[in-house]
C-alpha positions in Angstrom: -68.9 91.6 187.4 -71.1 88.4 187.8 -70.5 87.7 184.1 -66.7 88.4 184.4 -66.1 85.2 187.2 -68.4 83.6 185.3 -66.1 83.2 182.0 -63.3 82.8 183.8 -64.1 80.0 185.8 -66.1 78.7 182.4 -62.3 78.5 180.7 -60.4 76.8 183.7 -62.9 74.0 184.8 -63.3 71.1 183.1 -67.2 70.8 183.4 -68.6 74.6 182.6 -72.0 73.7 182.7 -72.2 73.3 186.1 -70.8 76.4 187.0 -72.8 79.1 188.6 -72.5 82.8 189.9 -74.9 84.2 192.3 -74.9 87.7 193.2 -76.0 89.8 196.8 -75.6 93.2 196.5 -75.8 95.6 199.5 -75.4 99.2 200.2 -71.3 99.3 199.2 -70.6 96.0 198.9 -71.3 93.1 196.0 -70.8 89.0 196.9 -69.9 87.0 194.0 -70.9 83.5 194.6 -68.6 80.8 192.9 -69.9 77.0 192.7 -68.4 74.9 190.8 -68.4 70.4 190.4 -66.6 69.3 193.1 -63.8 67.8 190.9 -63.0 71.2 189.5 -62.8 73.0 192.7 -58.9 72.7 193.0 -58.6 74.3 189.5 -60.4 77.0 190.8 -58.4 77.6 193.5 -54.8 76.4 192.5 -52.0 75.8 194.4 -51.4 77.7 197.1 -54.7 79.3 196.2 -53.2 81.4 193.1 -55.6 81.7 190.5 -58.1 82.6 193.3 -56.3 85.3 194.0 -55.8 86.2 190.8 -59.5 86.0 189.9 -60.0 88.0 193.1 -57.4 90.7 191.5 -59.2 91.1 188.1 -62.4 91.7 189.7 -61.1 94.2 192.2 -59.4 95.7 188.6 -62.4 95.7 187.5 -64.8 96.9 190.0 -62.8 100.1 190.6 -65.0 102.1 188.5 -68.2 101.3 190.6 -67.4 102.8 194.1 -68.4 99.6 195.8 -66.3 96.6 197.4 -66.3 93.1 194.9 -65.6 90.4 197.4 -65.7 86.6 195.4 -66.2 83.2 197.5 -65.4 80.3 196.4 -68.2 77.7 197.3 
């Protein structure tokens, strides 16, 4: 999952070295972390905060086969 956010925030920022995906895991649920520069944080988010809910989407899409509860924040 961690590498999944990762490459899609790397394609929609405009500085993708300096972002960076921590991840807490716990007994059914996994926290994606998701810093970014601070100039690129309203890419990341989009209007009305649409492509963070679309990220959010692809990685619930994706976590389906795990049994456990992908929650992303944006930091």
């Amino acid at each position: 999952m961690k590498e999944l956010v990762e490459t899609i925030a790397k394609a929609l920022v405009d500085s993708p070295d300096e972002v960076v995906v921590t991840e807490k895991e716990t007994d059914k649920t996994i926290v994606l972390e998701l810093k970014v520069a601070t100039d690129d944080v309203g890419k990341i988010i989009g209007k009305q905060g649409k492509i963070a809910k679309a990220i959010r989407s692809v990685v619930k899409a994706a976590s389906s086969k795990c049994d456990k509860k992908v929650i992303v924040d944006i930091i």
